[in-house]
mmCIF entry with sequence, helices, sheets and N, C-alpha, C, O atoms, coordinates in Angstrom:
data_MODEL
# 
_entry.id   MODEL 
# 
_entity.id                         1 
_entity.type                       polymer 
_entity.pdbx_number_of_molecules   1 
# 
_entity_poly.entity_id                      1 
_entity_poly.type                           'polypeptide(L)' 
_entity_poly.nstd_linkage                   no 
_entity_poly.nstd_monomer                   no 
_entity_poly.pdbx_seq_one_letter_code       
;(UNK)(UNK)(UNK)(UNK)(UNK)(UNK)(UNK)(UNK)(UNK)(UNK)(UNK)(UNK)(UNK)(UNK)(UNK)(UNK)
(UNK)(UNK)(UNK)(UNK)(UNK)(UNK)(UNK)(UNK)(UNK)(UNK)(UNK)(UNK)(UNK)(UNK)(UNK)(UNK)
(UNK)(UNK)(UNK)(UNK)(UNK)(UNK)(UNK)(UNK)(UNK)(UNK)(UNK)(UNK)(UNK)(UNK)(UNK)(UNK)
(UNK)(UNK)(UNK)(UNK)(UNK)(UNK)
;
_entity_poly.pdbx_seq_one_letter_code_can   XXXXXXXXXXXXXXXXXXXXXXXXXXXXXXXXXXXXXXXXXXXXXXXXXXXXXX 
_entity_poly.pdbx_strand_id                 A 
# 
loop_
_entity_poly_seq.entity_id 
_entity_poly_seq.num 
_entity_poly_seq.mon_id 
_entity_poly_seq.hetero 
1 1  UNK n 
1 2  UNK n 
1 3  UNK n 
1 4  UNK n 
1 5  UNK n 
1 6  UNK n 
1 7  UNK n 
1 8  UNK n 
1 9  UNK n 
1 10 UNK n 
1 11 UNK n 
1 12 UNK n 
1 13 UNK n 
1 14 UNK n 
1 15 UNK n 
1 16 UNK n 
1 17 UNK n 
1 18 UNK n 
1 19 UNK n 
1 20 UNK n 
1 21 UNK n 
1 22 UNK n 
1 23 UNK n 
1 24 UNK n 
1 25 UNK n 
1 26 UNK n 
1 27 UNK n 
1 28 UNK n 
1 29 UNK n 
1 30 UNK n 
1 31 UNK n 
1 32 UNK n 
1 33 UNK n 
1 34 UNK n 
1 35 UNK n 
1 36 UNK n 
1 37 UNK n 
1 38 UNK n 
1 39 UNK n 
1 40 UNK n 
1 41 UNK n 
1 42 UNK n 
1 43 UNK n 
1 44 UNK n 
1 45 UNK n 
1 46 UNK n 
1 47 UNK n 
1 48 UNK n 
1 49 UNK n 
1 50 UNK n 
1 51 UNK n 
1 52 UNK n 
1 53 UNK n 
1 54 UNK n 
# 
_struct_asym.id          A 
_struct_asym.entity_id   1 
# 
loop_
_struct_conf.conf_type_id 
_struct_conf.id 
_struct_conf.pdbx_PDB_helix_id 
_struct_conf.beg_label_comp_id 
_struct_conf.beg_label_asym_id 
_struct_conf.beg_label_seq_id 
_struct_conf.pdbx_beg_PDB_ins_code 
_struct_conf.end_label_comp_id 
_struct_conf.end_label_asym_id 
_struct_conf.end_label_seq_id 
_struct_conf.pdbx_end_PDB_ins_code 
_struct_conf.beg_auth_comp_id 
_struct_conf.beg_auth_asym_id 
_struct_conf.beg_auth_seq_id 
_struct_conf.end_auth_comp_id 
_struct_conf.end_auth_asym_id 
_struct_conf.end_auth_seq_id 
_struct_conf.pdbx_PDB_helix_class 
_struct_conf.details 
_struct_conf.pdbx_PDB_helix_length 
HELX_P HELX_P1 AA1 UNK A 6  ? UNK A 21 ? UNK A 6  UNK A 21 1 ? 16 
HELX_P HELX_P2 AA2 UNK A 33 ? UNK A 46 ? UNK A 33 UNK A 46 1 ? 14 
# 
_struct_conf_type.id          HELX_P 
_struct_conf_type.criteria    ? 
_struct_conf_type.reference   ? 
# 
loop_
_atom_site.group_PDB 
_atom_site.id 
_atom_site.type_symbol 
_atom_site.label_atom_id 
_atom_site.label_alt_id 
_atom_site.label_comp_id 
_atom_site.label_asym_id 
_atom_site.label_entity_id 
_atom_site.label_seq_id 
_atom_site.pdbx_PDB_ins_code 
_atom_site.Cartn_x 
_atom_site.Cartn_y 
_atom_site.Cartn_z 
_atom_site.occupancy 
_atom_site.B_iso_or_equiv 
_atom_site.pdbx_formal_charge 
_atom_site.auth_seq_id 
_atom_site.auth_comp_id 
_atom_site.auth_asym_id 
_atom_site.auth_atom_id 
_atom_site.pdbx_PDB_model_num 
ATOM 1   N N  . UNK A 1 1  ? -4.739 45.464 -58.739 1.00 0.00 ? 1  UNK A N  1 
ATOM 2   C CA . UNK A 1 1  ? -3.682 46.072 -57.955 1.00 0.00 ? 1  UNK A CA 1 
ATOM 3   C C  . UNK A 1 1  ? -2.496 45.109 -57.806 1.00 0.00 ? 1  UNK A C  1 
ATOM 4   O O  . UNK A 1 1  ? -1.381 45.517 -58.132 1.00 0.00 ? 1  UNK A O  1 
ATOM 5   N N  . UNK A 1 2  ? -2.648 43.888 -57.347 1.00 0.00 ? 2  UNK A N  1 
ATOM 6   C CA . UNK A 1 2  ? -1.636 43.143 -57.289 1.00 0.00 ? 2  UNK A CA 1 
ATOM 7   C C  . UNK A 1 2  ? -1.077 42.580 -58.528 1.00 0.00 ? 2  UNK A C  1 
ATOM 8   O O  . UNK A 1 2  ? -0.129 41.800 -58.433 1.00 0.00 ? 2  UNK A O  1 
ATOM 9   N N  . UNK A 1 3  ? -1.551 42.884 -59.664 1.00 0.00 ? 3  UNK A N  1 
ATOM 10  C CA . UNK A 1 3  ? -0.976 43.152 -61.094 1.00 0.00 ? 3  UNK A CA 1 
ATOM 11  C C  . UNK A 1 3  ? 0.171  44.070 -60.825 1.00 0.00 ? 3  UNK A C  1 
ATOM 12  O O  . UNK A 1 3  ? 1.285  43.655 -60.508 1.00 0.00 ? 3  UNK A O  1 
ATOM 13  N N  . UNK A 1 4  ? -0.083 45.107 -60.936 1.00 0.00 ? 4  UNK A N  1 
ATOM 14  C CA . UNK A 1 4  ? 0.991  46.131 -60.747 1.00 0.00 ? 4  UNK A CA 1 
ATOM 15  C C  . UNK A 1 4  ? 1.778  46.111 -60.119 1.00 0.00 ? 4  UNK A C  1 
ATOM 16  O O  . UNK A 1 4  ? 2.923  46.372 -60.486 1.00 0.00 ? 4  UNK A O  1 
ATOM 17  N N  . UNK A 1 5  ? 1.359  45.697 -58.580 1.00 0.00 ? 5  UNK A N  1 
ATOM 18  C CA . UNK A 1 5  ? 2.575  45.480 -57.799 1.00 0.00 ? 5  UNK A CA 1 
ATOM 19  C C  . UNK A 1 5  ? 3.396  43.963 -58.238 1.00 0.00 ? 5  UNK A C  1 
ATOM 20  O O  . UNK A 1 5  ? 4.180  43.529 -57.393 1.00 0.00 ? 5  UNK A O  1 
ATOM 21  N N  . UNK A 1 6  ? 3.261  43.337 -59.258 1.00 0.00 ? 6  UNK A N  1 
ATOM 22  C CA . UNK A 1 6  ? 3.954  41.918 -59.229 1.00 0.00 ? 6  UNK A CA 1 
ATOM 23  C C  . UNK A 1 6  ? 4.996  42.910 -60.868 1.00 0.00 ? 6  UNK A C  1 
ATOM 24  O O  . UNK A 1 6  ? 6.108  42.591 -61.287 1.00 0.00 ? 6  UNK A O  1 
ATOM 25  N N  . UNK A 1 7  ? 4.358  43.732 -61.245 1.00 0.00 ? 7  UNK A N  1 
ATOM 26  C CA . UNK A 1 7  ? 5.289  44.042 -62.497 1.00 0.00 ? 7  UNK A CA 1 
ATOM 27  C C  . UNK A 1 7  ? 5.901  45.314 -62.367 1.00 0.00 ? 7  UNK A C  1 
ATOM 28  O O  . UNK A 1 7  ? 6.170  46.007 -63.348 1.00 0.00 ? 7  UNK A O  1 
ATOM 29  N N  . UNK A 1 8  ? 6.140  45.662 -61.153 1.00 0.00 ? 8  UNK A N  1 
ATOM 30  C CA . UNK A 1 8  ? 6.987  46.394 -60.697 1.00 0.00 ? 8  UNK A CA 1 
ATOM 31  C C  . UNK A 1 8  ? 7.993  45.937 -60.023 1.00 0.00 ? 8  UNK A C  1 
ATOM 32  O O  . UNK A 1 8  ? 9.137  46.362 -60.191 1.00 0.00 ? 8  UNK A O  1 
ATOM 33  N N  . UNK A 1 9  ? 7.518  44.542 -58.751 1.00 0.00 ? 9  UNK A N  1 
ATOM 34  C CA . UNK A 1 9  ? 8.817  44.281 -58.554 1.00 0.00 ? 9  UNK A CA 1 
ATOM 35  C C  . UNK A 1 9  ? 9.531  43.333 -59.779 1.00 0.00 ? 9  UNK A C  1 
ATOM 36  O O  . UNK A 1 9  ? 10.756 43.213 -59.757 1.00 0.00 ? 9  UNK A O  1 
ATOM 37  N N  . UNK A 1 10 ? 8.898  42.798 -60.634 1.00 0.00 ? 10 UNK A N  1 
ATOM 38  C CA . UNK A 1 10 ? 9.814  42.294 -61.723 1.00 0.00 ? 10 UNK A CA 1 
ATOM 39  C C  . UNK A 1 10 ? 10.692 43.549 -62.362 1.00 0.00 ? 10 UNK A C  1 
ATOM 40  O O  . UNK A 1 10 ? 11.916 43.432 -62.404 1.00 0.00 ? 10 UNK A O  1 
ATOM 41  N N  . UNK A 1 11 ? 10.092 44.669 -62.825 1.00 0.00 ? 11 UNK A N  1 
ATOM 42  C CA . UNK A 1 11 ? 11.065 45.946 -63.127 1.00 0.00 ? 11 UNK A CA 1 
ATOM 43  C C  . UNK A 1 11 ? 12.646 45.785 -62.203 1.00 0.00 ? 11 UNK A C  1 
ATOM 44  O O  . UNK A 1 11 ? 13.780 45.530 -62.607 1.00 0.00 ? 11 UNK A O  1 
ATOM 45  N N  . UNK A 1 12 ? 12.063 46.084 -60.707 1.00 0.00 ? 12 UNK A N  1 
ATOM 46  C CA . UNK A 1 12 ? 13.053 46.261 -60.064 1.00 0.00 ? 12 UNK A CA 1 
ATOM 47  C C  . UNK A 1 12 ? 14.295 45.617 -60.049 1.00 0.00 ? 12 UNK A C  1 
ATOM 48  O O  . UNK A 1 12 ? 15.464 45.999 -60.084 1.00 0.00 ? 12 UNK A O  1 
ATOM 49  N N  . UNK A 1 13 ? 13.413 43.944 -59.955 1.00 0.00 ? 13 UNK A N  1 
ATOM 50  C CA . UNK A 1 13 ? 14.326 43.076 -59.966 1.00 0.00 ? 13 UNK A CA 1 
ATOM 51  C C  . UNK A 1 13 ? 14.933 43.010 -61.360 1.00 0.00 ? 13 UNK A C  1 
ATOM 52  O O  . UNK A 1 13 ? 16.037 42.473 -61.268 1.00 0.00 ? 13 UNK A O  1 
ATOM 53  N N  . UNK A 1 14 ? 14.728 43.250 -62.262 1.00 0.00 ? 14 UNK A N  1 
ATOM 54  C CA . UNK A 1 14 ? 15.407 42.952 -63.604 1.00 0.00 ? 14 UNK A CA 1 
ATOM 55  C C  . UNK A 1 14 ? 16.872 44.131 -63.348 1.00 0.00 ? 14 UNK A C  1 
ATOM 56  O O  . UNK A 1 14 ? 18.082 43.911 -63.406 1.00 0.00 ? 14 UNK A O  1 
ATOM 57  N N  . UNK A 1 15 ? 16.182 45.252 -63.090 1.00 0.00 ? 15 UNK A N  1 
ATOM 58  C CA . UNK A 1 15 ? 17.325 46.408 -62.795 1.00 0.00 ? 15 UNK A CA 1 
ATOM 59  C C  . UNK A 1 15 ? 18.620 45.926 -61.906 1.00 0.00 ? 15 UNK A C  1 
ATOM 60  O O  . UNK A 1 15 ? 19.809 45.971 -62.224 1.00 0.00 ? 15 UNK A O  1 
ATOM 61  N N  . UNK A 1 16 ? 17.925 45.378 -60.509 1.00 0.00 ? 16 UNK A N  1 
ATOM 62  C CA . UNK A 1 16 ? 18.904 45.455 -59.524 1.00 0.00 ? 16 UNK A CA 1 
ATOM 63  C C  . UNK A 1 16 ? 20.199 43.889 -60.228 1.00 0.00 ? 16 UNK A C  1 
ATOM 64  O O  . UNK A 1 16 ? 21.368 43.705 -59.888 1.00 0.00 ? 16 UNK A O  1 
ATOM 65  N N  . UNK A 1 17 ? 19.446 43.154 -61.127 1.00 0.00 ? 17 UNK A N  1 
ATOM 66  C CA . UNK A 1 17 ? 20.230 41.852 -61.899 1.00 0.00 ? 17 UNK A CA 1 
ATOM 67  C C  . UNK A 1 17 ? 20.772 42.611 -62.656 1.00 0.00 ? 17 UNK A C  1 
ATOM 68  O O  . UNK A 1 17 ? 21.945 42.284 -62.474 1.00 0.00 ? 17 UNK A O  1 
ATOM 69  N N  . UNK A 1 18 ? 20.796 43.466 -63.449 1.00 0.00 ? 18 UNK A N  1 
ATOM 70  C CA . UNK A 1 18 ? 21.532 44.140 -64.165 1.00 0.00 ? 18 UNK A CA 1 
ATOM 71  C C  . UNK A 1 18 ? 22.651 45.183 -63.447 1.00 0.00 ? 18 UNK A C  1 
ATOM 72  O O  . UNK A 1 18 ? 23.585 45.531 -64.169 1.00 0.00 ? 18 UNK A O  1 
ATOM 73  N N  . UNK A 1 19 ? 22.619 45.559 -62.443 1.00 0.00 ? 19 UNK A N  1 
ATOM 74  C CA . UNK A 1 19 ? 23.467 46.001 -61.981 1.00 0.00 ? 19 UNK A CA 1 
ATOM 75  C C  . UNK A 1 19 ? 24.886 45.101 -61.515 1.00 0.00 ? 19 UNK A C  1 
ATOM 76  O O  . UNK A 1 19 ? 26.097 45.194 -61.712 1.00 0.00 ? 19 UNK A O  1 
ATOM 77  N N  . UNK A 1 20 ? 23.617 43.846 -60.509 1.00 0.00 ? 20 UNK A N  1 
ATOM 78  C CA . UNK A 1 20 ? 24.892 42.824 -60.235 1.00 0.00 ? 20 UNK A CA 1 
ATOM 79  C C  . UNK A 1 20 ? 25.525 42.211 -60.783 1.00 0.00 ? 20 UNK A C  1 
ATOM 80  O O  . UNK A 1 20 ? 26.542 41.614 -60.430 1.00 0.00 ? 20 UNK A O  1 
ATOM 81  N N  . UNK A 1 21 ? 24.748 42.290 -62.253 1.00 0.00 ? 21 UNK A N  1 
ATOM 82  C CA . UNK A 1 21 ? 25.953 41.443 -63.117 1.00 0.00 ? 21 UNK A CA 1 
ATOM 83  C C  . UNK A 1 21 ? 26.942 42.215 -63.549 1.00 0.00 ? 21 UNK A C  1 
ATOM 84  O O  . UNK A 1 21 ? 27.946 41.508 -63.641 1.00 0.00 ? 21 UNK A O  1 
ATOM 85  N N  . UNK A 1 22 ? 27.217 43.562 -63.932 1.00 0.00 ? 22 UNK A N  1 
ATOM 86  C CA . UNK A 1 22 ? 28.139 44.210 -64.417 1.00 0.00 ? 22 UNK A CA 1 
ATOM 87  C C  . UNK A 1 22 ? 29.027 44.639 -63.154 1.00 0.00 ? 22 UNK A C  1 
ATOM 88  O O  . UNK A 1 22 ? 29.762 45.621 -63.263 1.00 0.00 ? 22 UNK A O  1 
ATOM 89  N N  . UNK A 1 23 ? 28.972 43.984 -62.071 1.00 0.00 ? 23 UNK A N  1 
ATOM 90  C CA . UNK A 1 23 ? 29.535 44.323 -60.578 1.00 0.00 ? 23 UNK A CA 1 
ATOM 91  C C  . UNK A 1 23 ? 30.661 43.304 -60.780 1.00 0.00 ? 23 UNK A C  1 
ATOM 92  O O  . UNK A 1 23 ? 30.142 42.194 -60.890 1.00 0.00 ? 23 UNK A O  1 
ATOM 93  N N  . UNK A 1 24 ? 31.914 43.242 -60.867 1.00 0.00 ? 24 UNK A N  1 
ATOM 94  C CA . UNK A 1 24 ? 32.763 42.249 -60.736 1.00 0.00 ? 24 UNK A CA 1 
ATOM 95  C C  . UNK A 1 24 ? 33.234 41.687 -59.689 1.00 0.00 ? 24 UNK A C  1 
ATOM 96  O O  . UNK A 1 24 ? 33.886 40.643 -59.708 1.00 0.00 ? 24 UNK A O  1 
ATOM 97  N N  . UNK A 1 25 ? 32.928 42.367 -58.638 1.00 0.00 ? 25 UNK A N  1 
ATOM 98  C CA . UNK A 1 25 ? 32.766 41.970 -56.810 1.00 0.00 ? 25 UNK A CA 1 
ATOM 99  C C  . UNK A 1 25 ? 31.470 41.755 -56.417 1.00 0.00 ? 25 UNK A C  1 
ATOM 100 O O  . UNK A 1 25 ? 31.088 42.086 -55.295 1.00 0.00 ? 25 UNK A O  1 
ATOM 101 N N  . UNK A 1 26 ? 30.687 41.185 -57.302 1.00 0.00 ? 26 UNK A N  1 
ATOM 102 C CA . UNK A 1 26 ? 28.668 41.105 -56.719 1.00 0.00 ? 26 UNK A CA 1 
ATOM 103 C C  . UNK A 1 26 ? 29.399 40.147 -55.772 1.00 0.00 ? 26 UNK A C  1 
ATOM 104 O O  . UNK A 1 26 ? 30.563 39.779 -55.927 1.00 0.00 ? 26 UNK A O  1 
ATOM 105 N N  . UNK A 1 27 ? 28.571 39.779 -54.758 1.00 0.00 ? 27 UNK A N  1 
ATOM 106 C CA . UNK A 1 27 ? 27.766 39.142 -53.897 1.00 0.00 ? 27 UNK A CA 1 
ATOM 107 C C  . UNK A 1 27 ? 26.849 37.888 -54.442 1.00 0.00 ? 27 UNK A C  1 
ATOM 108 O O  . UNK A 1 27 ? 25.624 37.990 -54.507 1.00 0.00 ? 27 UNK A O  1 
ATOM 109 N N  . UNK A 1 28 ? 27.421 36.924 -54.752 1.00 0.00 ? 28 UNK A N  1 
ATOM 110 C CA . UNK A 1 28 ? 26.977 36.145 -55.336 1.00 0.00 ? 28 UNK A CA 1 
ATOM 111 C C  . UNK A 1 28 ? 25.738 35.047 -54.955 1.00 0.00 ? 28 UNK A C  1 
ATOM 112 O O  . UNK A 1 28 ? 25.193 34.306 -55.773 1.00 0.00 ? 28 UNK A O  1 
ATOM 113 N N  . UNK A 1 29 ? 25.539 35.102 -54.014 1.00 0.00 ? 29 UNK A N  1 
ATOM 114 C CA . UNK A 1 29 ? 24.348 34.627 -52.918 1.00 0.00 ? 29 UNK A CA 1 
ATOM 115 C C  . UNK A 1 29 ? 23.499 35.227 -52.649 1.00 0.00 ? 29 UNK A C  1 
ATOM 116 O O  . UNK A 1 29 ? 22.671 34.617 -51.972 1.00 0.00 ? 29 UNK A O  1 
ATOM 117 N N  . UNK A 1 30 ? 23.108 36.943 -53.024 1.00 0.00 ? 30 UNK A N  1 
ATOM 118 C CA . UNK A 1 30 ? 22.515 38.147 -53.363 1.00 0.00 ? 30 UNK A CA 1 
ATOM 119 C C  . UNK A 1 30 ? 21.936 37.894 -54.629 1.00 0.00 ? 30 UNK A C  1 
ATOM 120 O O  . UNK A 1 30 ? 20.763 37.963 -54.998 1.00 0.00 ? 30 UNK A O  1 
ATOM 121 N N  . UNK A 1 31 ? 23.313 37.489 -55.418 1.00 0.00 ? 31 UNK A N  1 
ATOM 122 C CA . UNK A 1 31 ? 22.624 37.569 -56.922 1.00 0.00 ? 31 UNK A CA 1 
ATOM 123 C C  . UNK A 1 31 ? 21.924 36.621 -57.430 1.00 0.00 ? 31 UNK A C  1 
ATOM 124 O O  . UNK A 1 31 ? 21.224 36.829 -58.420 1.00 0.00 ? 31 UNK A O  1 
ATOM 125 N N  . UNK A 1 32 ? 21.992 35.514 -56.880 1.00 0.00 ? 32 UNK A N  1 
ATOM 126 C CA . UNK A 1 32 ? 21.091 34.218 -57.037 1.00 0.00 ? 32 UNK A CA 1 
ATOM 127 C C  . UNK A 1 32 ? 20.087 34.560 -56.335 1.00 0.00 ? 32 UNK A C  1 
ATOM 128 O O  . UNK A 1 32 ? 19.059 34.495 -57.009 1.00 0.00 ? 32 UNK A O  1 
ATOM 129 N N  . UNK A 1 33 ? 19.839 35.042 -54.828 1.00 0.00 ? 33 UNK A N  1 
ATOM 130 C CA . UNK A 1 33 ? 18.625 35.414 -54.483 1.00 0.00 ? 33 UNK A CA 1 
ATOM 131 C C  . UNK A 1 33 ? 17.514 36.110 -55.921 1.00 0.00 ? 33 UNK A C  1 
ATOM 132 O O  . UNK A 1 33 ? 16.567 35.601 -56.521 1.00 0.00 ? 33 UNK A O  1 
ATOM 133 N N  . UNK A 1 34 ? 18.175 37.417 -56.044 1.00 0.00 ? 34 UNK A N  1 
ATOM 134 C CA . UNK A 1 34 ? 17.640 38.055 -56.867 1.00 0.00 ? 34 UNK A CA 1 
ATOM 135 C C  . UNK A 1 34 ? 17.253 37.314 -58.314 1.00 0.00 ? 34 UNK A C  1 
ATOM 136 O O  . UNK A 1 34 ? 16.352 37.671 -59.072 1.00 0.00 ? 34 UNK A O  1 
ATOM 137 N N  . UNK A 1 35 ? 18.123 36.245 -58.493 1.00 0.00 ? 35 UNK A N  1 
ATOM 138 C CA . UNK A 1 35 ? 17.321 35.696 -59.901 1.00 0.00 ? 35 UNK A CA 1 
ATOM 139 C C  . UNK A 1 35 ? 16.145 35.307 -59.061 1.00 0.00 ? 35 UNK A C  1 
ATOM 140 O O  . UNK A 1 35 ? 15.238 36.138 -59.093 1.00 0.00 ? 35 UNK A O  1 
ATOM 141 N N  . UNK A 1 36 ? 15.965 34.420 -58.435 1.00 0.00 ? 36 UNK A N  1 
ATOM 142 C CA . UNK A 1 36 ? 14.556 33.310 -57.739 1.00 0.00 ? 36 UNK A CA 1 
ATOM 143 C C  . UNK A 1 36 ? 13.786 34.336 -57.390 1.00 0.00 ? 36 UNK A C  1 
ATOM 144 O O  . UNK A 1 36 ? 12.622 34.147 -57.743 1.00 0.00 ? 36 UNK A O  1 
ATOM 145 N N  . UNK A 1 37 ? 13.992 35.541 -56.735 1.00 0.00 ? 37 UNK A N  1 
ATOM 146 C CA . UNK A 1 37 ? 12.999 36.271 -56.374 1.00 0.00 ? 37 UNK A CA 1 
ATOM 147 C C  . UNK A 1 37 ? 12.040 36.842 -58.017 1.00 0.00 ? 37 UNK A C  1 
ATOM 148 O O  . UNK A 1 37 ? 10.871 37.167 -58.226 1.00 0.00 ? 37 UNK A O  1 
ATOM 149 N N  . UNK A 1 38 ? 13.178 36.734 -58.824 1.00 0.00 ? 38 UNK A N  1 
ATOM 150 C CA . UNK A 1 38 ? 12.443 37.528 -60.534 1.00 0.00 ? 38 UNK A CA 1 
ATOM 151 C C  . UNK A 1 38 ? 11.829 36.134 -60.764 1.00 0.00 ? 38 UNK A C  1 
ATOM 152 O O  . UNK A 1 38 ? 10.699 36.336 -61.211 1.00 0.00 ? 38 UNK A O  1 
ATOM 153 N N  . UNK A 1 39 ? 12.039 34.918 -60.671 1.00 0.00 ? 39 UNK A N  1 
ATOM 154 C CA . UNK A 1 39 ? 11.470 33.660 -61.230 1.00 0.00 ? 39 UNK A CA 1 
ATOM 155 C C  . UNK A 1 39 ? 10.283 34.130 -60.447 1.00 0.00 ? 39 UNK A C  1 
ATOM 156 O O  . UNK A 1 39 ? 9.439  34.752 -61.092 1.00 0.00 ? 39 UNK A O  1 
ATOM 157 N N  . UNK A 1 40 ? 10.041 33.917 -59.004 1.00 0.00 ? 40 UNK A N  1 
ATOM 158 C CA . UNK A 1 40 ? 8.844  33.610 -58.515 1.00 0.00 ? 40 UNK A CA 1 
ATOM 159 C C  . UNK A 1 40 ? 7.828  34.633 -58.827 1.00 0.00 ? 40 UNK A C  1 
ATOM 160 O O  . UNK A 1 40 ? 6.673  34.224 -58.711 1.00 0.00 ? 40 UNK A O  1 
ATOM 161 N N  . UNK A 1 41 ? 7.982  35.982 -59.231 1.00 0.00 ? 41 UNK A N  1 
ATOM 162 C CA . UNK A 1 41 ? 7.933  37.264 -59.564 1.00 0.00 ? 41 UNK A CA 1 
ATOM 163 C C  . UNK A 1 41 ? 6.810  36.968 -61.273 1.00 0.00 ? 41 UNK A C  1 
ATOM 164 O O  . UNK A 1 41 ? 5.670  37.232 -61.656 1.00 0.00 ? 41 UNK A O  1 
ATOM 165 N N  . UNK A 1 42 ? 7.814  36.413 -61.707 1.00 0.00 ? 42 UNK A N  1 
ATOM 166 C CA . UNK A 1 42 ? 7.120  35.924 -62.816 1.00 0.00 ? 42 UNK A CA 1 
ATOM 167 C C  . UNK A 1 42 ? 6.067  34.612 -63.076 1.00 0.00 ? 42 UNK A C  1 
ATOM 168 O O  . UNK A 1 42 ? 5.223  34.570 -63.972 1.00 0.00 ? 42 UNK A O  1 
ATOM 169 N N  . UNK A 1 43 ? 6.241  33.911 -62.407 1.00 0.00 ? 43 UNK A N  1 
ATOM 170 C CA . UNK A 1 43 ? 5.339  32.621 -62.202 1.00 0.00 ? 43 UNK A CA 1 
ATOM 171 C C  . UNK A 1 43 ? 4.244  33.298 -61.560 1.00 0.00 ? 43 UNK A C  1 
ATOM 172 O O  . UNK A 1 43 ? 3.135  32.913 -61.931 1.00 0.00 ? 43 UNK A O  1 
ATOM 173 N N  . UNK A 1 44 ? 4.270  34.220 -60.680 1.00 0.00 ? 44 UNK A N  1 
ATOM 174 C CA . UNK A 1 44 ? 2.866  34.696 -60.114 1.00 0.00 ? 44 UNK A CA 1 
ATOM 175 C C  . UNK A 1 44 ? 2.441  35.473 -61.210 1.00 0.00 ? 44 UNK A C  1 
ATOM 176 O O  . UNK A 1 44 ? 1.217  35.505 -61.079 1.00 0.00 ? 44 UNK A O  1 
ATOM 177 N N  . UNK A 1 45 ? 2.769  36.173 -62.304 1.00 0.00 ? 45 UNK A N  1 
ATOM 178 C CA . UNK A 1 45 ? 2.483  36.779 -63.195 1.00 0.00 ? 45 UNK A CA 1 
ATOM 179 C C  . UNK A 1 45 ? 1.826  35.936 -64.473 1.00 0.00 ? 45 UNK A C  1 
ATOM 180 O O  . UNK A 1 45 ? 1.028  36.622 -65.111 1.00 0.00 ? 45 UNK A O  1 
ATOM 181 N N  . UNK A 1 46 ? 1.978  34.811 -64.884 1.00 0.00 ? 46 UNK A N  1 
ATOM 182 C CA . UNK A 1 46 ? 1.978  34.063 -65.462 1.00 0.00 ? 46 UNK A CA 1 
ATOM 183 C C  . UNK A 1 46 ? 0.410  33.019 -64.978 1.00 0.00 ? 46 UNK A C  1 
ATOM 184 O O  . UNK A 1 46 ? -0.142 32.380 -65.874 1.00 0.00 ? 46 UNK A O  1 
ATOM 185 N N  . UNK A 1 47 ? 0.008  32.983 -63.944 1.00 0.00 ? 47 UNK A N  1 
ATOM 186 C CA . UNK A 1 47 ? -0.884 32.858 -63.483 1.00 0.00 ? 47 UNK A CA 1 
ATOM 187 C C  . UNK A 1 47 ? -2.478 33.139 -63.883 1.00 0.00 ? 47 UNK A C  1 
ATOM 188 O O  . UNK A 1 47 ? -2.888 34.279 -64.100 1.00 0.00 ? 47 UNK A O  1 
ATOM 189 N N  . UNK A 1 48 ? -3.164 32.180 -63.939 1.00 0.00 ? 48 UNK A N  1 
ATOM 190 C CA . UNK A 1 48 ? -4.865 32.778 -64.424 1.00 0.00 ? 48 UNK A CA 1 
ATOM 191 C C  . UNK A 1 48 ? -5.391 33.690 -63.276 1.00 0.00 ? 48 UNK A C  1 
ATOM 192 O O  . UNK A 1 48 ? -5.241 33.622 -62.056 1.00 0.00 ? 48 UNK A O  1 
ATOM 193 N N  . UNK A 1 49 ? -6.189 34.740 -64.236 1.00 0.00 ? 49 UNK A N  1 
ATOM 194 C CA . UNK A 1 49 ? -6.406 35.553 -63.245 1.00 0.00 ? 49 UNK A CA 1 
ATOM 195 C C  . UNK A 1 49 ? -7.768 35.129 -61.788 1.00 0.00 ? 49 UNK A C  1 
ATOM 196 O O  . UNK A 1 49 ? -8.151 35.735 -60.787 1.00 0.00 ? 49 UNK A O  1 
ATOM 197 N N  . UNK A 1 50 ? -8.078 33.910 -62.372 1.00 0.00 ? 50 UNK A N  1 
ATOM 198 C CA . UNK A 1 50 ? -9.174 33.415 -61.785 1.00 0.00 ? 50 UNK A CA 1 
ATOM 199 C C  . UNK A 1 50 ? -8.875 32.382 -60.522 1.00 0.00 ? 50 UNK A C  1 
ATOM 200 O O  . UNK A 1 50 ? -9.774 31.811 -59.905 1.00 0.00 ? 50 UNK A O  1 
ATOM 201 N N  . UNK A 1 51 ? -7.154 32.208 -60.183 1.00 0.00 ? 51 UNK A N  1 
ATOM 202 C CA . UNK A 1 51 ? -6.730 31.219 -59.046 1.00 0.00 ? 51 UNK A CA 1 
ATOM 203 C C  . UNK A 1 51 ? -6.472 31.865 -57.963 1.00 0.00 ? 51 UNK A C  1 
ATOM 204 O O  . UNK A 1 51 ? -5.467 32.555 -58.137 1.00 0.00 ? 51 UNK A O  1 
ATOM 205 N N  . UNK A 1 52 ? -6.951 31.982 -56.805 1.00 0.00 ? 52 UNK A N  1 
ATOM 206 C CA . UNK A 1 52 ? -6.650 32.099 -55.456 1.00 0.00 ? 52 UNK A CA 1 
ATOM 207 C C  . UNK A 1 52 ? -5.227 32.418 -55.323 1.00 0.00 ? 52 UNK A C  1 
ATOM 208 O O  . UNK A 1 52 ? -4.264 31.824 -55.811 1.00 0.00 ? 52 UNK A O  1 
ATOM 209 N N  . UNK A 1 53 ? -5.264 33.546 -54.517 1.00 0.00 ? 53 UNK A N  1 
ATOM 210 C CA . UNK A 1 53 ? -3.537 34.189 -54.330 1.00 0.00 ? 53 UNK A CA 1 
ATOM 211 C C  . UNK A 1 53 ? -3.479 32.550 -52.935 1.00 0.00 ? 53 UNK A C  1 
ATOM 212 O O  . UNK A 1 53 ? -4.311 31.858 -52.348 1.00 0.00 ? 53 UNK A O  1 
ATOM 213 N N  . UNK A 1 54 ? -2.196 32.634 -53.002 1.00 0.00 ? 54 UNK A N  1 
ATOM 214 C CA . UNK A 1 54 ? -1.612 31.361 -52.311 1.00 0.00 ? 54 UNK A CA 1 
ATOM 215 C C  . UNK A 1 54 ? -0.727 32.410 -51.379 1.00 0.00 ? 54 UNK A C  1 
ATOM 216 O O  . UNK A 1 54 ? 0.040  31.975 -50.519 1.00 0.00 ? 54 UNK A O  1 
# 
């Protein structure tokens, strides 16, 4: 389950980065959020399935 939910919010987040970048008024402290939130997004994904959620 927490498979799915970690590659969905990567979906999301890839979407909502794609929006802000073609935004020429983004919010630029938003949009850096949103990269780190897709990094950490992915590092938990990247993970053996055999390590203790942290």
């Amino acid at each position: 389950m927490q498979n799915y939910i970690s590659h969905e919010n990567i979906r999301r987040y890839e979407k909502l980065i794609a929006i802000s970048e073609g935004d020429p008024s983004r919010d630029e402290a938003r949009h850096q959020t949103l990269l780190r939130l897709l990094a950490e997004e992915r590092a938990k994904d990247e993970r053996p399935h055999d390590w203790p959620d942290v």
